[in-house]
N, C-alpha and C positions, 0 to 999 in steps of 0.2 A: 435646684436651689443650692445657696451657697453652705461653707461649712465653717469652722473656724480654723483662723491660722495656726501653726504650729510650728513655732522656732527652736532652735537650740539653745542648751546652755552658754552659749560665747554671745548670742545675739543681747542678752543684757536686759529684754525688751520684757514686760507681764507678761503671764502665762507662760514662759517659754519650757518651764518643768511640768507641764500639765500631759498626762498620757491619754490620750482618748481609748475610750474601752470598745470602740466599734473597727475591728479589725477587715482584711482581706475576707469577703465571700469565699471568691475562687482560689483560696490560700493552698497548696500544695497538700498541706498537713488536712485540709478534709479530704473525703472518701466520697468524692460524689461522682457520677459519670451520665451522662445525656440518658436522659426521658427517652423508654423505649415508647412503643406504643400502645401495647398493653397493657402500660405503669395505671394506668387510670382504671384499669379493671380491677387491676390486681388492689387497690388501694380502697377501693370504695367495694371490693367483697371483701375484705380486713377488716374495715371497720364495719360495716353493717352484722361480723361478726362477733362483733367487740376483741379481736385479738390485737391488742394493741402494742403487743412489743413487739410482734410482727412486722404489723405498720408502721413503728418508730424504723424499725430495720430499714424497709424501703425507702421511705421517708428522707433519710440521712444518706441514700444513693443519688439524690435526685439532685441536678443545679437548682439552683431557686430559681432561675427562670422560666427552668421547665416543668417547676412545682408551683409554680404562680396560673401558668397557664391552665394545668390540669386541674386547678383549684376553681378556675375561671368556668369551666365546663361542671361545674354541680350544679344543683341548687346551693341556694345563700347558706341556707342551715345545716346542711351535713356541711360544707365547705368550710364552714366558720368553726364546726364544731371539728373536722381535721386538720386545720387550722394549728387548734392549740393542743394538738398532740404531737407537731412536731420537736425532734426532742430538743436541740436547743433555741434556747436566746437568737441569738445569733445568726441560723438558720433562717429561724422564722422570722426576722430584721430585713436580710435580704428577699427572702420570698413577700413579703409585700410590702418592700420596695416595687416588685415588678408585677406586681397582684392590680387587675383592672379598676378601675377607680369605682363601678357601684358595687364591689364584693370587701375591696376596700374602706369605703364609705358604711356599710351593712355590717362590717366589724366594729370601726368607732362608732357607730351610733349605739348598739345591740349589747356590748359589754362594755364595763367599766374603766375606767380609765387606769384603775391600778393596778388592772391588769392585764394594758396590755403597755404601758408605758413603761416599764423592765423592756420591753422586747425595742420600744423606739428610741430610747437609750443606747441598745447597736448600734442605729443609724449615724451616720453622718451628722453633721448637722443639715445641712443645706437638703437631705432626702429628709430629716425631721421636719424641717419647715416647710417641705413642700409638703407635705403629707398634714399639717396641721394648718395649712393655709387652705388647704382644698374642704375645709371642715366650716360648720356656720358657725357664726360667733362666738353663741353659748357655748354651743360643746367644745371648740377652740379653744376658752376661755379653762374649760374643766379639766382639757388636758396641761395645758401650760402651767396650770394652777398644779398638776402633780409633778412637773418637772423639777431637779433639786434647781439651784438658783443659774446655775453658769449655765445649763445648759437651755433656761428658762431666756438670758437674754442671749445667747447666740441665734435662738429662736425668733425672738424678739429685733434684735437686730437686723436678722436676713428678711422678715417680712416687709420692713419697713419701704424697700426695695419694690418696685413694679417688675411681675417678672417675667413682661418684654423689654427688660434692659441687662447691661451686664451684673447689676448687681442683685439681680432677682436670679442668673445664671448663676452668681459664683460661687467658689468654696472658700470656707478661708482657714480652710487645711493645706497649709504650704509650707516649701522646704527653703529657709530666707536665713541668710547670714549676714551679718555686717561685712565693710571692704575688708577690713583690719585680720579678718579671723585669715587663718592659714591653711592650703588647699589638705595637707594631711587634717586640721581639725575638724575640716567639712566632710572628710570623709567616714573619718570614724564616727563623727555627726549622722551620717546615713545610714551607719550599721546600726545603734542604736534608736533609732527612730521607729516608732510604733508606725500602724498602718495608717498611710497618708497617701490621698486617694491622685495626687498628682505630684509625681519626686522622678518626673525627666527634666526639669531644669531647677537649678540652685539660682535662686534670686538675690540677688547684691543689694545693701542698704546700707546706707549712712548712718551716722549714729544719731538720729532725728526717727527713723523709719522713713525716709524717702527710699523709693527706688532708684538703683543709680548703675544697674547692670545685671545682665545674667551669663549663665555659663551652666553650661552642659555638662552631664555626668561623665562623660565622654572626656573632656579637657579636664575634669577634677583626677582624671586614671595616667593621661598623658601629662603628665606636669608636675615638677617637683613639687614634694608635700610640703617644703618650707616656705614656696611663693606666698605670698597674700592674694587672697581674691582678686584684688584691684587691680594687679597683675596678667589677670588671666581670662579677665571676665571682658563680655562686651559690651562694651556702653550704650552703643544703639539698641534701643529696645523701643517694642512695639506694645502698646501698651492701650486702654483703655478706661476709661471711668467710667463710676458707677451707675451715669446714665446716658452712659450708650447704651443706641437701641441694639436690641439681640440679633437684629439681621444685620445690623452691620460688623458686629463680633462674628456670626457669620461667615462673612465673606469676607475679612481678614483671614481668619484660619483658612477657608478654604485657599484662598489668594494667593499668600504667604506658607502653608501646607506646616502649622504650628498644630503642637499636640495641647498648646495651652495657652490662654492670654493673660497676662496679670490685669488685675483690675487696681486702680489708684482712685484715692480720692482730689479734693479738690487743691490739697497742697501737697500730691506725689506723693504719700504716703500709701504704700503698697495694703492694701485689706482682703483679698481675695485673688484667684486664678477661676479663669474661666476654662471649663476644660474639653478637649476636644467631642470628647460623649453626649456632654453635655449637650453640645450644639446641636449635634444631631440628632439628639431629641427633642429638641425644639425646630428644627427643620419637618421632622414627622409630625411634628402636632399640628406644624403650620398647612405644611401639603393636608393631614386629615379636617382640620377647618375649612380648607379651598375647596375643598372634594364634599364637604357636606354643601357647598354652596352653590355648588353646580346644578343642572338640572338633572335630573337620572334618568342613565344610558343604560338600556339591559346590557347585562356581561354579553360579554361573546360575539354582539350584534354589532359589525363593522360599521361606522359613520358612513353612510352615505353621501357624498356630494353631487349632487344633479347637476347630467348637463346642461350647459349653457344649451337654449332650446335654438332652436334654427329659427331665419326667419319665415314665416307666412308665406310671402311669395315663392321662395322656393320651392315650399310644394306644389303652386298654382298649377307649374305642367302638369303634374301627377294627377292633380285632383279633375283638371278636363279631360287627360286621357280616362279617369274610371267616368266618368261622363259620359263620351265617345261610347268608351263598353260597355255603357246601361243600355245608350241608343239602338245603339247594333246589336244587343240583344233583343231589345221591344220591336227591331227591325225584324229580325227571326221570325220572332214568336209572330206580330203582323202578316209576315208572308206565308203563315201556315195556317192562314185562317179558315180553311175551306176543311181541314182535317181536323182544326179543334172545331169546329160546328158539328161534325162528323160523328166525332167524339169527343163530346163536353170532361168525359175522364180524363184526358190528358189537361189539361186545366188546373185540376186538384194537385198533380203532383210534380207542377212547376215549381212552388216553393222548397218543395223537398230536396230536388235537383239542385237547386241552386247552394243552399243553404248546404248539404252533405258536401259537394264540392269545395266549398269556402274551409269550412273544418278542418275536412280531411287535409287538404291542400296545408292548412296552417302545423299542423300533425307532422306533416314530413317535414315541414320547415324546420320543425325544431326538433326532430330528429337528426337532422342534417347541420346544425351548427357548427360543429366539433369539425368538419369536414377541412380539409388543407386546400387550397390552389392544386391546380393539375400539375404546374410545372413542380412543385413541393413533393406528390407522392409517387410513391413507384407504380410503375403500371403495374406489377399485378397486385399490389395493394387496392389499387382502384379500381380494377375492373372486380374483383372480389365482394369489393364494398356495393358496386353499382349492380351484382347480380343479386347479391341477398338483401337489397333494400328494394328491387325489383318483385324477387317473390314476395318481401315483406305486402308488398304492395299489391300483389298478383291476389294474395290470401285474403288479406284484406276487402279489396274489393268484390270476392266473390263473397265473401260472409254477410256484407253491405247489402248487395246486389239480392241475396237470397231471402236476407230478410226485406229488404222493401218491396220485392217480388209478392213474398207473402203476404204482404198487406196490401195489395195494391189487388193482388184474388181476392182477400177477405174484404173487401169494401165493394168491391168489384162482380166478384164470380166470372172475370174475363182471365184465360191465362195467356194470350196476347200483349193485352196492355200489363200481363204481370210480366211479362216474359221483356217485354219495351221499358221497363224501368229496372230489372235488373238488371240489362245489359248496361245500360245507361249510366247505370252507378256504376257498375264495374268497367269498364271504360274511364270514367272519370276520374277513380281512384287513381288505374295506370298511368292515365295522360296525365294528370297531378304530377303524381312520382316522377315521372320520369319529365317533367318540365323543371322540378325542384333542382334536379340531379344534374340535367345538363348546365343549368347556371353556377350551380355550386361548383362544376368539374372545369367551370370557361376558364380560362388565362387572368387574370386581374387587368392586366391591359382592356380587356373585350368588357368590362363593365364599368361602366361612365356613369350608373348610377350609385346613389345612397344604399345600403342595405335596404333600407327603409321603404324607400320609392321603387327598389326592384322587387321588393313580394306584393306589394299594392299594386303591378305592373303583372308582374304572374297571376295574380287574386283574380283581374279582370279578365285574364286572357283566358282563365279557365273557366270562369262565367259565360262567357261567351261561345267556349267549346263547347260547355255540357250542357247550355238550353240549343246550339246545333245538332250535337248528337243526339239530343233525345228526340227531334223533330224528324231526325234523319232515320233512325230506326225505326219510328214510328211509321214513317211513312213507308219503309220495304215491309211491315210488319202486318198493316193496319190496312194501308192503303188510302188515296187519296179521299 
């Protein structure tokens, strides 16, 4: 929010002798230095000890920023109540200035106005009115009612403003001379000028208050102090009224790369600067309104976008070759029908076979992702990798093999047919393995299929092994 103007004694203009009593926060002359991180510990066992000149001690180390913050992490009521132990006016101006708006809000509503209005008396104007506009009516009404009179309509003034436009931004704490006055007058004008929160450009006016030029602190140092203004200033100026919207003040500074825009009323009469901070804090409020309005994305969890899916037909081959290897599996199993008669056991633990296959088989797959093209690795990179993913496989399949063996005696009491299904596994595991391994190690030229369609293509062919082999065991094992 905005603040009031502040002219010199040459400008001729009201007010121009009026000294604002809310000075530099970050002024040289305090003692403050960046919020460690134990400041918050250290602060809230001071006071919970009641040592308070202690806590004043720290208290007056701290920027208001980073005493707004840590004020921001209490509760309401010890916050409120270390609040008003800081030791000055002044300090505690700035600190909530930058104090969250419900700990903010939890102060004006919770005490009095009298006393906490000595402290927003510091403020600016334009951080006064923003601070009493974010207030409901009545109580708005209770503070502005303790305000002395001028500061009552500077108040009154800047609210009037919507403050998504320039003049709900501006301040109208600026540093404005007439053409006439003389570059040495505007200079010793800047030495005596109280704190005024935007004095990188000296603003030119006519003796009406129109704006009619500015000129940078820069050209008031290079240039005789006898020139007049009108001399030295630039006439083109970029300027704004009090309702322009705030995104488009915006994007002039940014555009333009100004540390401040003057704001004019409807007959160029300069009222205000809008200043580059400013903006950017209403860029923030704006991104944090966009962002509540979005849907919410857990932190850290990447957006996903899906592939566009393939079409249908192309799987069509894939899906009659696992076709093909269902038939020529049922073909198997059909031609062994005189040994599954034989023995009805072997029957039972065809799902098993088939099913531990498929698994297993999917197990190395994705073991094996991470794997390079052959022509990519060094050979004995590879043969390394294809001998330990071999045993991996060798272990495996006997631990498999041992236990389905076991169960196939405990259902059983046969150690033949236990002996025909743990070979069976264990076999299967290997030939898995080692069918993953040779595709993964082929050339990229030598695979003309999709990832996709060549493990659905290995899926079958090992279906098809492992109800062969188990048939084939059986029958050196078992017998016709």
């Amino acid at each position: 929010m905005p603040q009031q103007s502040t002219h010199s004694e040459q400008t001729g203009f009201p007010g121009n002798n009026r000294k604002p009593n809310h000075s530099d926060p970050f002024s040289a002359q305090e003692n403050h230095s960046l919020a460690l991180p134990d400041y918050a510990e250290t602060i809230i066992r001071l006071f919970r000890k009641h040592s308070y000149t202690a806590l004043q001690k720290v208290l007056s180390r701290i920027f208001p920023s980073d005493l707004a913050r840590i004020l921001d992490g209490y509760s309401e009521d010890e916050a409120a109540k270390i609040f008003f132990v800081i030791p000055s006016h002044r300090l505690a101006a700035s600190t909530l200035k930058y104090m969250g708006q419900e700990l903010r809000n939890h102060l004006m509503q919770e005490f009095s106005p009298e006393k906490l209005i000595p402290i927003l008396e510091e403020l600016p104007p334009d951080d006064r009115a923003d601070i009493i506009g974010h207030l409901d009516s009545s109580l708005a009404s209770r503070f502005m009612g303790g305000l002395d009179e001028e500061s009552m309509r500077e108040v009154a003034d800047l609210l009037q403003y919507d403050s998504d436009t320039a003049g709900g931004l501006m301040t109208p704490d600026f540093f404005a001379l007439t053409q006439n006055a003389t570059v040495g007058a505007a200079i010793e004008t800047v030495r005596s000028l109280p704190y005024v929160e935007m004095v990188f450009y000296l603003y030119v006016l006519d003796d009406r208050e129109r704006l009619v030029g500015v000129s940078s602190l820069r050209q008031l140092i290079v240039n005789d102090p006898n020139k007049k203004l009108a001399e030295i200033m630039t006439p083109r100026i970029i300027s704004v009224t009090t309702n322009t919207p705030s995104s488009e003040v915006a994007e002039m500074v940014k555009h333009y790369r100004l540390l401040g825009v003057p704001v004019v009323d409807d007959m160029d009469v300069l009222v205000g600067v809008v200043t580059v901070d400013d903006v950017i804090s209403t860029m923030e409020q704006d991104l944090s309104d966009e962002a509540l309005k979005m849907p919410f994305i857990p932190p850290h969890d990447p957006v996903v976008v899906p592939p566009e899916p393939q079409p249908l037909l192309s799987h069509l081959p894939w899906l009659l070759a696992a076709m093909v290897g269902g038939l020529i599996a049922g073909g198997i199993i059909a031609s062994f029908t005189i040994l599954l008669n034989a023995k009805l056991a072997l029957a039972v633990f065809i799902p098993l076979v088939m099913t531990l296959v498929g698994n297993v088989g999917q197990v190395m797959e994705d073991r094996l992702k991470g794997f390079h093209d052959f022509q990519e690795a060094r050979w004995r990179n590879t043969m390394h990798r294809l001998l330990k993913e071999l045993g991996i496989a060798l272990g495996l399949g006997s631990g498999l093999g041992l236990l389905g063996g076991l169960l196939a005696w405990l259902f059983f009491q046969e150690a033949l047919l236990a002996t025909v299904v743990g070979l069976t596994i264990l076999f299967n595991v290997v030939f898995g393995t080692t069918l993953s391994l040779v595709s993964f190690l082929s050339p990229a030229r030598l695979r003309p299929f999709s990832k996709l369609d060549a493990s659905r293509t290995r899926n079958t062919l090992r279906d098809v092994m492992g109800i062969l082999v188990y048939f084939l065991i059986a029958t050196m094992l078992l017998g016709a």
